[in-house]
NUZA-98783 format. One line per field, with one value per residue (C-alpha): residue number from 1; residue in one letter; x negated, y, z. Coordinates in steps of 0.001 Angstrom, whole numbers, padded with zeros to 6 digits. Last residue first. Layout:
<rs>
i = [NUM, ...]
aa = [A, ...]
X = [X, ...]
Y = [Y, ...]
Z = [Z, ...]
</rs>
This chain:
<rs>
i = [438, 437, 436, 435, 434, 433, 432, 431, 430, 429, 428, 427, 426, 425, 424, 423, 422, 421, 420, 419, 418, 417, 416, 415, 414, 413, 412, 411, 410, 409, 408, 407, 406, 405, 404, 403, 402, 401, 400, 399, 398, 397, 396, 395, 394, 393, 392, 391, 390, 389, 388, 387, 386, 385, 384, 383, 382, 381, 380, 379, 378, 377, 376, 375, 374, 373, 372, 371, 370, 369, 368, 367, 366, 365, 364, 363, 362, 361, 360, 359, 358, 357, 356, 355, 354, 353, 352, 351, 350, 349, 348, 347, 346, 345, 344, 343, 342, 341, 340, 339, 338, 337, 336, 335, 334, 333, 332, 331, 330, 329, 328, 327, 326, 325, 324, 323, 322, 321, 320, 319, 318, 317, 316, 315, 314, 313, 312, 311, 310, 309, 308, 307, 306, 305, 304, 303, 302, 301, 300, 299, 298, 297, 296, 295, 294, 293, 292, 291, 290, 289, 288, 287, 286, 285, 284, 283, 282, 281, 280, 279, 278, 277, 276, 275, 274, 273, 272, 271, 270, 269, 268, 267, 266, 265, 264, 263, 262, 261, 260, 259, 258, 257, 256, 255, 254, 253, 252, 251, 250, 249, 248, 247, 246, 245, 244, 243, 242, 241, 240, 239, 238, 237, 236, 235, 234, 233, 232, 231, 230, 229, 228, 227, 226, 225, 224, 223, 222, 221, 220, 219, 218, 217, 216, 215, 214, 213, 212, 211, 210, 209, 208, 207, 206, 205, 204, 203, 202, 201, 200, 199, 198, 197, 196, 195, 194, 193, 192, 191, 190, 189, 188, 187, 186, 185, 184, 183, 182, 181, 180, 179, 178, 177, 176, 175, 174, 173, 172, 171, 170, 169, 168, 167, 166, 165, 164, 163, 162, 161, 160, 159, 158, 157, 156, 155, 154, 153, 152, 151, 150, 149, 148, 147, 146, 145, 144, 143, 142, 141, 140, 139, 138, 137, 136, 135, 134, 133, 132, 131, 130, 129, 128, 127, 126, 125, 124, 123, 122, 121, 120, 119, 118, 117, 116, 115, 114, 113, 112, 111, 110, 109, 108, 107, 106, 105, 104, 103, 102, 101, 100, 99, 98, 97, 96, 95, 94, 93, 92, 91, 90, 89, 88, 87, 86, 85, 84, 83, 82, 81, 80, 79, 78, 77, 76, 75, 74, 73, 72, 71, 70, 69, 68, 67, 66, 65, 64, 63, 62, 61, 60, 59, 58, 57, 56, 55, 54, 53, 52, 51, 50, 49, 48, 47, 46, 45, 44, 43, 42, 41, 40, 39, 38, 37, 36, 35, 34, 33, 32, 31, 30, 29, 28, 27, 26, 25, 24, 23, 22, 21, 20, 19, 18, 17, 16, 15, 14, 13, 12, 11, 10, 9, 8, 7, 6, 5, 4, 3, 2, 1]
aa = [X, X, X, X, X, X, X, X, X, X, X, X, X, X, X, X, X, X, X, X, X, X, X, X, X, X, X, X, X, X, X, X, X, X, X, X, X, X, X, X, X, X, X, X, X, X, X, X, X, X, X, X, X, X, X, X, X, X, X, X, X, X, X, X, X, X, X, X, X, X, X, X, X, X, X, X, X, X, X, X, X, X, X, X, X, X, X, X, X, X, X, X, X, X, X, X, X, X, X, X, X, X, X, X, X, X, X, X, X, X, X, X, X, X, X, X, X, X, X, X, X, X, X, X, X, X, X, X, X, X, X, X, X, X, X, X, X, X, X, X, X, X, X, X, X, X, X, X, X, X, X, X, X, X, X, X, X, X, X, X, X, X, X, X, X, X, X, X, X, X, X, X, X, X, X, X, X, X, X, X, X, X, X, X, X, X, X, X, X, X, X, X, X, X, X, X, X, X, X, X, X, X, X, X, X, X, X, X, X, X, X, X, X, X, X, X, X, X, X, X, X, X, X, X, X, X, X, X, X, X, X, X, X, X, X, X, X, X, X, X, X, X, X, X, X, X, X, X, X, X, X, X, X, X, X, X, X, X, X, X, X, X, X, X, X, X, X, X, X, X, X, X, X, X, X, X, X, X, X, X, X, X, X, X, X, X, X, X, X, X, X, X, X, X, X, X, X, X, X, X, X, X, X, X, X, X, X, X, X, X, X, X, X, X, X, X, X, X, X, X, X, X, X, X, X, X, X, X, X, X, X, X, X, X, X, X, X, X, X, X, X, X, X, X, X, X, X, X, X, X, X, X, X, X, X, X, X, X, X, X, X, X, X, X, X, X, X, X, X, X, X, X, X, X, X, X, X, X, X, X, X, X, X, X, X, X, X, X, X, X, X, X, X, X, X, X, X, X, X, X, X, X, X, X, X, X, X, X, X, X, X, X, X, X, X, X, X, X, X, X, X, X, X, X, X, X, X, X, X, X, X, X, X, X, X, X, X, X]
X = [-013228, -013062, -015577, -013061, -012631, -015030, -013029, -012880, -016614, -016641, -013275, -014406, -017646, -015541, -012899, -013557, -016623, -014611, -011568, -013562, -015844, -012869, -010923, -010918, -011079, -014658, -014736, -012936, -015406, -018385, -017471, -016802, -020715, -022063, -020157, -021297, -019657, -021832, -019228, -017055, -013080, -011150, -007541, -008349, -009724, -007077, -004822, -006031, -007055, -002855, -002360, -004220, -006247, -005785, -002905, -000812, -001485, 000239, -002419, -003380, -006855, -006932, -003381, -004569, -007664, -005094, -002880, -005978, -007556, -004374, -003641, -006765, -006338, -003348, -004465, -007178, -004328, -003132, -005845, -006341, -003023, -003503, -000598, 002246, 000879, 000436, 003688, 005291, 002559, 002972, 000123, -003191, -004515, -003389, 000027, -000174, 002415, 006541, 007143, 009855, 011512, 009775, 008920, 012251, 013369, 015658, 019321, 020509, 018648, 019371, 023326, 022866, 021611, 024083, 026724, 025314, 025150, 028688, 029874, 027873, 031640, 032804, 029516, 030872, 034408, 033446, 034443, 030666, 029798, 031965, 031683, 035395, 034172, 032043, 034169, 036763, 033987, 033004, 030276, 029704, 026683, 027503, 024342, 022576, 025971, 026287, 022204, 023089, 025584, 023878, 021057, 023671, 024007, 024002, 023456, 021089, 018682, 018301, 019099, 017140, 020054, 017380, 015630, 018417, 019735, 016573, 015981, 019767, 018641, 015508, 016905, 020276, 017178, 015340, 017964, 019362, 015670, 015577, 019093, 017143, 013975, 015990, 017832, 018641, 019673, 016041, 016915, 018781, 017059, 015376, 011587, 011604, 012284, 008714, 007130, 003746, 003712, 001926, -000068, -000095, -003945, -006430, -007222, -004469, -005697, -009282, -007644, -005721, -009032, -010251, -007193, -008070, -011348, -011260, -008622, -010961, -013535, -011216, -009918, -011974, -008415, -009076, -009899, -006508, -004669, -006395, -005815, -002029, -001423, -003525, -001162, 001896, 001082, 000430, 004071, 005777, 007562, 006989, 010374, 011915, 011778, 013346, 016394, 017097, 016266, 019112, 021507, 021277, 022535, 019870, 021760, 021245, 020957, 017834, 017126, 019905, 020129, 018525, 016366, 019674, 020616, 017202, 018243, 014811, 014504, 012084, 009858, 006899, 005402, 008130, 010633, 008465, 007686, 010703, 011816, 008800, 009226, 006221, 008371, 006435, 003160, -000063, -002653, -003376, 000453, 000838, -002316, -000598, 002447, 000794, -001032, -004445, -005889, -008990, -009622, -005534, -004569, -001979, -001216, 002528, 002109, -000503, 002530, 004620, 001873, 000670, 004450, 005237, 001481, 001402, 003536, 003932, 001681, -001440, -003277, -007370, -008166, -011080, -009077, -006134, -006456, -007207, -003931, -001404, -003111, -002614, 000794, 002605, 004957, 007404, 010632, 011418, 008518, 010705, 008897, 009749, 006984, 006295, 004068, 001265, -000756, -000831, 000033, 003348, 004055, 007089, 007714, 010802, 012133, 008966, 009360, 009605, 011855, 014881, 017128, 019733, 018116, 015361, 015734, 012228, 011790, 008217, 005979, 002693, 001403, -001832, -004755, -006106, -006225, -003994, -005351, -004877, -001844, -000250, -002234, -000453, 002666, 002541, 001713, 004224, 006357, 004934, 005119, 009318, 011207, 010048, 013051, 014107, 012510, 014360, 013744, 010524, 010987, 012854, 016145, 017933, 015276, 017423, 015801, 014189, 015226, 015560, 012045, 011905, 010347, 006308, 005858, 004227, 002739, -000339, -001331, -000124, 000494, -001433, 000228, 002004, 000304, 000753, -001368, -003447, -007120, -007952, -004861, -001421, 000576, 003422, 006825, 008942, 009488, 009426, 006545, 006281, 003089, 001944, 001741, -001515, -001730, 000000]
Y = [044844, 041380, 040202, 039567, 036008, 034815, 033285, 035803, 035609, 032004, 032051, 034519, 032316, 028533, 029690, 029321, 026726, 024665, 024263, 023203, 021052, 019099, 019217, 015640, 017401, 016284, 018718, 021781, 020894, 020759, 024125, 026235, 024609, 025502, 029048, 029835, 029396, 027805, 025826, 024617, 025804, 023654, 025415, 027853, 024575, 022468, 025050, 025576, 021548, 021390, 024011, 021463, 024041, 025764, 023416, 024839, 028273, 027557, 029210, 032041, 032275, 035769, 034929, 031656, 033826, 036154, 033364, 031036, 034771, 035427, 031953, 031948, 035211, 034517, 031236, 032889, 035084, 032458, 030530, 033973, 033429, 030244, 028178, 030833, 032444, 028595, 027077, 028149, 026293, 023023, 021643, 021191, 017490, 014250, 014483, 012458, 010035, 011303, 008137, 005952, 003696, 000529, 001770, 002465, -001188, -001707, -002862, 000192, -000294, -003915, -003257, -000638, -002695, -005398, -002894, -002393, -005772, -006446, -003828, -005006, -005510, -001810, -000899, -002354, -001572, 002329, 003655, 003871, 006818, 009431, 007401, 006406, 002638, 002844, 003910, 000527, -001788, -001506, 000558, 003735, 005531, 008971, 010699, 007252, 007057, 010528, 009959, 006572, 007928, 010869, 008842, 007379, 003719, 000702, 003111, 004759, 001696, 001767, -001923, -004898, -007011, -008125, -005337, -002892, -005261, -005359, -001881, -000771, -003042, -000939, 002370, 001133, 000157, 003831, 005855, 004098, 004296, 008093, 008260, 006489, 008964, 012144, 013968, 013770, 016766, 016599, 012888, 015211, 012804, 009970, 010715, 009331, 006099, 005252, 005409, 004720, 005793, 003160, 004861, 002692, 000849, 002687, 001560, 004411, 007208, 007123, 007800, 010773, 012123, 011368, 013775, 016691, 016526, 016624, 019518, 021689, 020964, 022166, 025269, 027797, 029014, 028312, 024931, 024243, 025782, 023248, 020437, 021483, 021463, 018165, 016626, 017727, 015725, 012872, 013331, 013914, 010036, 008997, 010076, 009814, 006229, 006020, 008438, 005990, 003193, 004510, 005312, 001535, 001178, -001308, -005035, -005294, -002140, -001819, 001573, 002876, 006530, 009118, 010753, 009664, 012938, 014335, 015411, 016619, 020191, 020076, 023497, 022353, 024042, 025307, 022880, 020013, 021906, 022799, 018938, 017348, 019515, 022073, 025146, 028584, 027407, 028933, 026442, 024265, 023887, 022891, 020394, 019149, 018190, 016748, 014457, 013069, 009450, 008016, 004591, 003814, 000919, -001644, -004703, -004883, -003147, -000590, 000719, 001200, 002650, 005267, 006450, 009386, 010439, 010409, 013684, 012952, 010423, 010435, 007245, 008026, 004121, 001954, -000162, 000133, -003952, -004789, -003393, -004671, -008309, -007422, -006662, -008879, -012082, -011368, -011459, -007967, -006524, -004853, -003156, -000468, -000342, 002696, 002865, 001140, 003357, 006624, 004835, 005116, 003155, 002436, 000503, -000756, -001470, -000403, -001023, 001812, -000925, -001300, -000344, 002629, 005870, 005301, 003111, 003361, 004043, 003903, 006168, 005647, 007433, 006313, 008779, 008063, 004955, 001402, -001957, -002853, -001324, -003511, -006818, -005966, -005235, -008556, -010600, -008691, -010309, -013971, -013520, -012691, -009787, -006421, -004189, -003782, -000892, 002818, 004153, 004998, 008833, 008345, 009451, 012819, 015548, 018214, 021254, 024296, 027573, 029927, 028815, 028945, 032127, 031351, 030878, 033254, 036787, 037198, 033418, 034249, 031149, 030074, 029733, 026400, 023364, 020416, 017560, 017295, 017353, 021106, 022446, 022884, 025629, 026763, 024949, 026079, 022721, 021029, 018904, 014533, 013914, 011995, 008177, 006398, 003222, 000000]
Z = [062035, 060622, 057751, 054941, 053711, 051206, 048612, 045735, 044180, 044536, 042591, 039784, 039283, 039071, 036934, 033427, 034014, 036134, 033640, 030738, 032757, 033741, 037252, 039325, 043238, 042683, 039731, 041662, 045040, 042717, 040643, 044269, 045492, 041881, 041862, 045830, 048606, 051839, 053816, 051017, 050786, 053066, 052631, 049319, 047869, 048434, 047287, 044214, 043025, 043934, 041779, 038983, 036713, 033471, 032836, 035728, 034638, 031336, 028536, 026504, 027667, 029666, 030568, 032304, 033414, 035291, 036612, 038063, 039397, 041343, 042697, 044647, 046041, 047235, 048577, 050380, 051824, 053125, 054327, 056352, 057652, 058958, 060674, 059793, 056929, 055787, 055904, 052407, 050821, 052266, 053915, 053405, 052483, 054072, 055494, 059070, 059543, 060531, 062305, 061832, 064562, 065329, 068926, 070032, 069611, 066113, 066734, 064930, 062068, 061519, 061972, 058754, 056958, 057466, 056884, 053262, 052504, 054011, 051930, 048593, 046650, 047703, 046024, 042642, 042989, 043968, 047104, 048879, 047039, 048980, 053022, 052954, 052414, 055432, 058010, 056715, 056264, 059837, 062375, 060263, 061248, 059820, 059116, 057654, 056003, 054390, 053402, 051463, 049675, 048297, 047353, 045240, 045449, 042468, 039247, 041510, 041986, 038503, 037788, 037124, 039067, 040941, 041774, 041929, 044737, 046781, 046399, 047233, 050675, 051007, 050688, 053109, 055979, 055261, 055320, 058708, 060511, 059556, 062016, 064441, 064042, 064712, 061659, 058487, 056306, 054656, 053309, 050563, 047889, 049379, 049032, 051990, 050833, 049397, 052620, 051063, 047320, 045279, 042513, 039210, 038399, 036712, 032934, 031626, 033660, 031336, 028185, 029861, 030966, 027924, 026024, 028505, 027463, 023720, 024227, 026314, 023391, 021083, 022307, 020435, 019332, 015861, 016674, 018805, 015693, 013461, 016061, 016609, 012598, 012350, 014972, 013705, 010442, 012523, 014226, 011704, 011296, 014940, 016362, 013013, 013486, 016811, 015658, 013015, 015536, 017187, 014336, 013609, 016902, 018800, 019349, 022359, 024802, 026653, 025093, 027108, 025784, 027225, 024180, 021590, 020987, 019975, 016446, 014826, 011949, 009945, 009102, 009818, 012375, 014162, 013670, 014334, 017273, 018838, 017847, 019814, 023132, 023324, 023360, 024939, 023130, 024516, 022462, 025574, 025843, 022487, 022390, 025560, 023417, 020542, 022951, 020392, 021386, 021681, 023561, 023671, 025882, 024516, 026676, 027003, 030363, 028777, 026442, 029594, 031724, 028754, 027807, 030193, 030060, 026531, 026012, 022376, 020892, 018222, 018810, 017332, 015836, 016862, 019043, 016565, 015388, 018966, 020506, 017521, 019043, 022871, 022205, 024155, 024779, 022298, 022757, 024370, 022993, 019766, 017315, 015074, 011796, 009851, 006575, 006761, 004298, 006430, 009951, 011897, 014598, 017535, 020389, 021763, 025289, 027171, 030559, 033174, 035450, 037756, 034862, 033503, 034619, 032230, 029651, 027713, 024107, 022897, 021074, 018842, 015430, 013990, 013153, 009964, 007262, 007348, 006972, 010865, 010635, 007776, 009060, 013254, 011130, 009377, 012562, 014552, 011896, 012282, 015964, 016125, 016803, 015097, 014658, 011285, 009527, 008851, 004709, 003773, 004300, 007120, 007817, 008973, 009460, 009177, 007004, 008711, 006631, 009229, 010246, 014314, 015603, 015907, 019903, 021924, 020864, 021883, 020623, 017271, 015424, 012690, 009308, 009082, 008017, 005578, 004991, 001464, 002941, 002166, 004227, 002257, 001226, 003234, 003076, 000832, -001352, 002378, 002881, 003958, 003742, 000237, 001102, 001351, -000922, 000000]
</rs>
């Protein structure tokens, strides 16, 4: 299969020197480019939409298609967030010049170690990696290089960085995304799913090289090239596990004292349980809402429980006796098993600090100051200049002797890049030394 041509509106603006389209260069002073009036819908792939991927000897094909395919290759996946237990990918798809597209779908197949070793040498081009790295790495697929279109856009000053704001912008197409929270789980896919799935991954090369050249007129590409290892790198290391994982409840703020705690946290881990086996999100099965009007309310039968809001549906009302039985463990609980509020590592909340250390506070202030004024400076999101959390950890402990090598080793051991450190570590030295008092 030869390389196709990319896919160009008739008014779209001339091409770069290797064929692919671009737009004229944003102006970095002045936000986002306004979308083009004439942007045309994006309604079906160029190629036509593939059949889902569902047996070896296909995956076979695809993995020979790709393998013998040029350039950057396109990856996304479809998760069903909101509707199971799990972050699993539910399909994956590719787009490579000379491969064409291919949808694939992992639930009968064992993995995709062998579509993962023919792209080993290949740069992945995705769209906000992050949120698909773990489930792609779960079927065994680990990018070495790879290109994020959307924190290209942010490191370039972007306003909109979503997929279809850019497409739009810088190419002139216009994406339906009315299908992003859909149940990707469901069998068999809507054609007008994988419709939508296809045209996820059908620009998104093109985008990439319009994003790199605008990231390269910036001066931005180095600060790019190490924003994209760092997101290599974060696939290989293992899923945080949050300790106390039900106090992060929703509304769990309303609930006092440590036996009322005891009650969130015996009704989180029962819904647990029952999401987990049913492979359901554990919302679909109990609000948080629920569970933090009965931890308040202590209801002793079926009957106090089932006017609890949340508790009234068939499907919880069915899960009573689970529920009570929760709650009957709590209560019976000695003293001494009773949640404790553990240590918080690291400085505290924000919002604390001109009451516990005002002069952290106003280090802080300072702190934040410079990271806003150099993020204007250099066109970008403050946040993406430098972690906030990096800022305040610094501003709390900052190094005993502070200097701009001691400020730039605290920032990199924190886990900021070069890129970052060398921006801000000599106006940040210069700024933390509190005031000698009078």
């Amino acid at each position: 299969m030869t390389d196709e041509a990319p896919l160009r509106r008739r008014d779209a603006p001339e091409t770069a020197g290797d064929g692919r389209p671009h737009a004229e260069p944003p102006d970095p002073t002045a936000g986002d480019p306004e979308p083009a009036p004439t942007s045309v819908p994006l309604t079906a792939p160029r190629d036509g939409t593939p059949r889902p991927v569902e047996t070896d000897g296909e995956l076979a094909d695809v993995v020979a298609r790709m393998a013998a395919g040029t350039g950057p290759v396109a990856v996304d996946a479809e998760r069903a967030s909101g509707y199971r237990y799990t972050q699993r990918a539910y399909l994956v798809q590719l787009r490579r010049a000379g491969a064409g597209t291919a949808l694939i779908d992992p639930m009968p197949l064992d993995d995709l170690r062998t579509l993962d070793a023919a792209l080993a040498e290949s740069e992945w081009v995705l769209h906000a990696a992050s949120q698909d790295l773990a489930c792609l790495a779960e079927l065994g697929m680990k990018p070495r290089r790879l290109f994020d279109t959307e924190l290209a856009a942010r490191l370039a000053g972007f306003d909109r960085v979503g997929l279809a704001a850019l497409t739009e912008n810088l190419l002139g197409f216009s994406l339906e995304k009315h299908h992003s929270a859909a149940d990707w789980s469901t069998r068999p896919l809507p054609d007008s799913w994988l419709t939508y799935a296809a045209l996820d991954v059908e620009l998104l090369t093109d985008l990439r090289d319009n994003l790199a050249a605008e990231l390269d007129r910036q001066g931005k590409s180095e600060w790019a090239a190490e924003e994209f290892a760092a997101l290599v790198a974060s696939a290989d290391r293992p899923p945080r596990v949050r300790p106390d994982p039900w106090r992060r409840t929703s509304g769990i703020h309303r609930v006092r004292g440590a036996r009322a705690q005891s009650r969130v946290r015996a009704l989180w881990y029962a819904r647990d349980g029952v999401a987990s086996r049913r492979d359901s999100a554990p919302g679909r099965v109990l609000p948080d809402s629920a569970i933090v009007a009965a931890a308040e309310s202590d209801p002793k039968d079926e009957r106090s429980l089932l006017v609890i809001p949340g508790f009234g549906g068939r499907s919880v009302r069915r899960l009573a006796r689970v529920w009570l039985d929760a709650l009957d463990e709590a209560r019976a609980l000695p003293d001494d098993e009773l949640p404790v509020n553990q240590p918080v590592e690291g400085p505290p909340p924000p919002h604390r600090w001109a009451e516990r250390d005002p002069v952290a506070a106003a280090r802080l202030a300072r702190c934040r100051a410079v990271v806003v004024t150099t993020a204007d400076d250099h066109n970008l999101p403050p946040e993406n200049l430098i972690s906030p959390d990096f800022i305040r950890r610094l501003a709390w402990s900052p190094p005993d002797e502070i200097t701009a090598r001691t400020v730039a080793d605290t920032l990199l051991g924190f886990g900021a890049r070069n890129w970052q450190v060398t921006l801000l570590a000599d106006a940040l030295a210069a700024i933390l030394p509190d005031a000698t008092p009078t």
